[in-house]
C-alpha positions as CSV (number, residue, x, y, z in Angstrom):
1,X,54.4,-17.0,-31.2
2,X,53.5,-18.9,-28.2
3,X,55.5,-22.4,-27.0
4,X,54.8,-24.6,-24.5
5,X,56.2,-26.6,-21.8
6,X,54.2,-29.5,-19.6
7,X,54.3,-29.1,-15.5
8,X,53.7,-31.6,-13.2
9,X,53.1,-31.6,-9.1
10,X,54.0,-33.6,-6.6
11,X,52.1,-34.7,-3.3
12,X,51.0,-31.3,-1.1
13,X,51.4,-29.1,-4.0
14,X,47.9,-30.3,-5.7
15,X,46.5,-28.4,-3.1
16,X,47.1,-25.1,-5.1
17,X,45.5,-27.0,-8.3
18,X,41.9,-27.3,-9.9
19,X,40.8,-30.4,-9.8
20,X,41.6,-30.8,-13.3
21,X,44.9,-30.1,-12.4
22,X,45.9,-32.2,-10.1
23,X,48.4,-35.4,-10.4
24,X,48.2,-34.3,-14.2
25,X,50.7,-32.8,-16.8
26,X,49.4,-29.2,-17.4
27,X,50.3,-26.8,-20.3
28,X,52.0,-23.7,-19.8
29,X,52.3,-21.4,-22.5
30,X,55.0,-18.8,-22.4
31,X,57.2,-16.2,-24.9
32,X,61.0,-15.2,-24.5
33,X,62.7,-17.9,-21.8
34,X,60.9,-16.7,-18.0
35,X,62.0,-18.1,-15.1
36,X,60.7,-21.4,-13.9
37,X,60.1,-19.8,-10.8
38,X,57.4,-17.8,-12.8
39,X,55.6,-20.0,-14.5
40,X,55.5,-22.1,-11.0
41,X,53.6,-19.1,-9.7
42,X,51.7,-18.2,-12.5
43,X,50.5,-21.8,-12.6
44,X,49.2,-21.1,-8.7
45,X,51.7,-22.5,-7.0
46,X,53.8,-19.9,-4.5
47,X,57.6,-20.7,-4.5
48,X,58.0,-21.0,-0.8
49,X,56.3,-24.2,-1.1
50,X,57.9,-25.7,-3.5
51,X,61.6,-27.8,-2.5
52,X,62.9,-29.4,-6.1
53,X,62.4,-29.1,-9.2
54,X,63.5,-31.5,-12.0
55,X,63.4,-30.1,-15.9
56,X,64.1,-33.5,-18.0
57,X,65.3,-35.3,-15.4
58,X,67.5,-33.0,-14.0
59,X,67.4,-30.7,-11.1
60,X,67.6,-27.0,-11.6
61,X,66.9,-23.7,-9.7
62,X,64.3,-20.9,-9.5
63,X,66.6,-19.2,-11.9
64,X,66.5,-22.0,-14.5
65,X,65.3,-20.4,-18.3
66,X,62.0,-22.7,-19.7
67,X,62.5,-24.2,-23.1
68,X,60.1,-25.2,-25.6
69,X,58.8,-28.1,-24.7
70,X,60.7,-28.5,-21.4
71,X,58.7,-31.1,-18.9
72,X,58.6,-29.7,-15.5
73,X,57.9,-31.7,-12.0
74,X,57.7,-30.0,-8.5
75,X,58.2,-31.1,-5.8
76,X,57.5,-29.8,-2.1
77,X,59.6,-31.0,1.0
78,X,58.6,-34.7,1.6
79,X,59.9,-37.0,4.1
80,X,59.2,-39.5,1.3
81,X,61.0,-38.3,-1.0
82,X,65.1,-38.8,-1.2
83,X,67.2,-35.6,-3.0
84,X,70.6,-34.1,-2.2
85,X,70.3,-31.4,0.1
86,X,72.2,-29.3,-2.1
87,X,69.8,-29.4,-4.4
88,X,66.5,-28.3,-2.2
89,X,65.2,-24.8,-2.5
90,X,63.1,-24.7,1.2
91,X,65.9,-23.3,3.7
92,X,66.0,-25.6,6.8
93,X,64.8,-24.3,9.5
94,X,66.9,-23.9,12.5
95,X,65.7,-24.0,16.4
96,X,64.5,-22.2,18.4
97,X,61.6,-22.2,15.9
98,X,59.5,-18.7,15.7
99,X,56.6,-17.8,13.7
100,X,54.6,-14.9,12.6
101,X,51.1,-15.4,11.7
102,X,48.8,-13.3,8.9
103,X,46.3,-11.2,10.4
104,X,43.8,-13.4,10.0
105,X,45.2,-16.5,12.6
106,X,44.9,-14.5,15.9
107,X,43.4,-18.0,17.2
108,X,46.3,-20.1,15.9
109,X,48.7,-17.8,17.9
110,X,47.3,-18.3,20.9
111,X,48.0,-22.0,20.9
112,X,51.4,-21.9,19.6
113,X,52.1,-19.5,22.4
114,X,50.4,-22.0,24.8
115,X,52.4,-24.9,23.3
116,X,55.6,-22.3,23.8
117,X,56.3,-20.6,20.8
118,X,57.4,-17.3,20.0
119,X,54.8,-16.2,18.1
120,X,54.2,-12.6,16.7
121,X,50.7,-11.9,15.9
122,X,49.3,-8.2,15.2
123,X,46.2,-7.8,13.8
124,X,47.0,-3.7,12.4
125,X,50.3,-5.2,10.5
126,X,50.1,-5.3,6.5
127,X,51.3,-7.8,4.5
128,X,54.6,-6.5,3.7
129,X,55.2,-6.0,7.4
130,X,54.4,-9.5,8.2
131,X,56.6,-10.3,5.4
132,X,59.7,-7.7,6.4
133,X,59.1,-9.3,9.7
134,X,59.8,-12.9,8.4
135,X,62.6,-12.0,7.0
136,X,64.2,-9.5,9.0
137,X,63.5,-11.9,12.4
138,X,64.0,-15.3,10.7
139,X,61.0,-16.8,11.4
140,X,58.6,-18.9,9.6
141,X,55.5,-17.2,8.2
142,X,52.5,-19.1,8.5
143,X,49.6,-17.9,6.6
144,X,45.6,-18.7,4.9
145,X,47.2,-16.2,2.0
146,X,48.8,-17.9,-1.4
147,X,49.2,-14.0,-2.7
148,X,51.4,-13.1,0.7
149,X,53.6,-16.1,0.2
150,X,54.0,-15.2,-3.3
151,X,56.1,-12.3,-2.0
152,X,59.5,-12.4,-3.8
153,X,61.1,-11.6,-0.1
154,X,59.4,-15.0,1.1
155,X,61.0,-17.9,1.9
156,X,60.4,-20.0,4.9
157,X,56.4,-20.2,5.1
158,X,54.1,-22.4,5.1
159,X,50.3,-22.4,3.7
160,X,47.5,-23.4,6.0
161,X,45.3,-25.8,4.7
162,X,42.6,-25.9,7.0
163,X,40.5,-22.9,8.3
164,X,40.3,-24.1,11.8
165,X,42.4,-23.2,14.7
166,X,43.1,-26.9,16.0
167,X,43.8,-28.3,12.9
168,X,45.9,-25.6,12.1
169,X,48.0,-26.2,14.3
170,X,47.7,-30.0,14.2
171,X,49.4,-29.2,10.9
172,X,51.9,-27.1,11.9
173,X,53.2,-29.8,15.0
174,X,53.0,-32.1,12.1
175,X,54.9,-30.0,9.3
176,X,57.7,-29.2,11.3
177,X,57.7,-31.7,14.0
178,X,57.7,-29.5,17.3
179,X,56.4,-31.7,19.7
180,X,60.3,-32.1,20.8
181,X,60.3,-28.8,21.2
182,X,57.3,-27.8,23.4
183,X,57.4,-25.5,26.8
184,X,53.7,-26.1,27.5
185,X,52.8,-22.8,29.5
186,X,55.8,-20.9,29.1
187,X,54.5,-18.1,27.0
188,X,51.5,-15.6,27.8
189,X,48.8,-16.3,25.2
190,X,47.5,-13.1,25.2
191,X,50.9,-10.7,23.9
192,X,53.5,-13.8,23.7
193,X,55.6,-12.6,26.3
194,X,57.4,-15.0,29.4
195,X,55.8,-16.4,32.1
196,X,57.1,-17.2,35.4
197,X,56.1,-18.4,38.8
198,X,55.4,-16.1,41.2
199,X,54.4,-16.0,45.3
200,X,50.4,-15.4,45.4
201,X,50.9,-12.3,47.8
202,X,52.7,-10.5,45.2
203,X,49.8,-10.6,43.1
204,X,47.5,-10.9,45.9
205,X,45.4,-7.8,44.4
206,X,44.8,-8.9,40.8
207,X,43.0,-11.7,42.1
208,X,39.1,-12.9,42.2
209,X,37.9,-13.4,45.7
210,X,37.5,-17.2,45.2
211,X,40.7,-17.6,43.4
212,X,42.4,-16.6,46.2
213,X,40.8,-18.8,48.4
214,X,41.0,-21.6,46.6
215,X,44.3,-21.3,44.8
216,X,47.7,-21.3,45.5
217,X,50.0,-21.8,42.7
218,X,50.4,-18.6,40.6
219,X,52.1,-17.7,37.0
220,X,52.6,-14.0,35.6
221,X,53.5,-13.0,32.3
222,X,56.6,-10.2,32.6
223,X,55.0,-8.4,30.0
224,X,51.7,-7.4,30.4
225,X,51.9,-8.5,33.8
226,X,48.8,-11.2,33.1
227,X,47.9,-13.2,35.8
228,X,47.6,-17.5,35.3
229,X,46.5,-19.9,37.5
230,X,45.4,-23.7,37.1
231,X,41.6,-23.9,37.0
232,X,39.1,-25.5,34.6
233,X,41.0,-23.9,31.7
234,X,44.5,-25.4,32.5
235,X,42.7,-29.1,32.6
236,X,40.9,-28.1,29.2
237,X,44.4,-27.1,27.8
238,X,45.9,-30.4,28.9
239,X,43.2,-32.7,27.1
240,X,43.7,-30.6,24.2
241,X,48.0,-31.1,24.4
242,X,46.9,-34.7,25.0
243,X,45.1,-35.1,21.8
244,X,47.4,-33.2,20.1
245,X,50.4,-35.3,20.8
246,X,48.6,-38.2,20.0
């Protein structure tokens, strides 16, 4: 025989929900006693998202059992919201922060790198690579996926709401308030490895005839040995860090 307990959730967590759903008590019908953390996910909400979560009134785990007629509310991690931080389920994150991204935010990497984070990005990695690498690396899995974050190795991630590069990472700044923590052009866009000045006749060869001429300040990446100099693309970058921090 099937019972039921009511869910509720809070704020960013909607996003997960129909319509229907949303800012409403929804049924969940269950057997035997699963895990709350189960019917969380079942209900289409992936645990790495979610911070607290309060069964009548008081705050359990992942682990808790679900009663019949239990009344659920999740909630994700809010500034405007005030609990113990015993209680909260989202690890905190710890600097230097590092990320790696699903294979489907190649563009996204690029401007974390250029904002200065270490960023893996690899577009041949599966999902339980990017996941092992999450874990095994401690770093902070950003992803367009709900099914990858529903991993059970998961735990600091965060789900992209919006499919376009600069608001992506409008809402990663945002989420985790980097801007603190930038080193604007510190990191080689292209393969994420450090950049450092160096004297233009060292890399006198790997330049364009008129980029000699007219430039004189020169940046390599000491991994793929990437050449950077600041032309119309470096003055593009600024306006965007510009808007960004605004």
């Amino acid at each position: 025989m099937l019972i039921t307990a009511t869910f509720r959730f809070h704020f960013t967590l909607n996003d997960f929900l129909a319509l229907a759903d949303r800012n409403a008590w929804v049924k969940y019908s269950f057997r035997d006693e699963p895990a709350v953390k189960d019917a969380i996910e079942a209900l289409g909400v992936p645990h790495p998202e979610v911070d607290i979560i309060v069964v009548n009134c008081a705050i359990v785990d992942f682990n808790y059992k679900l009663q019949p007629n239990d009344q659920v509310e999740v909630y994700p991690a809010s500034p405007y919201t005030m609990w113990p931080e015993k209680a909260k389920l989202i690890p905190k994150s710890t600097l230097p922060y590092r990320f790696v991204l699903d294979v489907h935010l190649g563009k996204l990497a690029r401007l974390l790198r250029l904002l200065g984070f270490d960023t893996i990005f690899d577009a041949g990695l599966t999902d339980k690579e990017i996941a092992g690498i999450s874990v095994s690396e401690n770093r902070i899995l950003l992803t367009r996926s709900v099914g990858l974050l529903k991993l059970k190795s998961i735990t600091r991630d965060y789900w992209l709401r919006s499919q376009h590069p600069e608001m992506q990472v409008q809402e990663v700044v945002s989420y985790y308030k980097l801007a603190p923590e930038f080193k604007l052009f510190s990191r080689c866009m292209v393969c994420n490895g450090n950049i450092k000045a160096v004297p233009k006749e060292q890399i006198w060869e790997l330049l364009p005839p008129k980029t000699r001429l007219y430039f004189h300040e020169f940046y390599q990446c000491q991994s793929c040995q990437r050449v950077y100099w600041k032309g119309s693309h470096y003055e593009r970058m600024q306006e965007f860090i510009s808007k960004l921090l605004q």
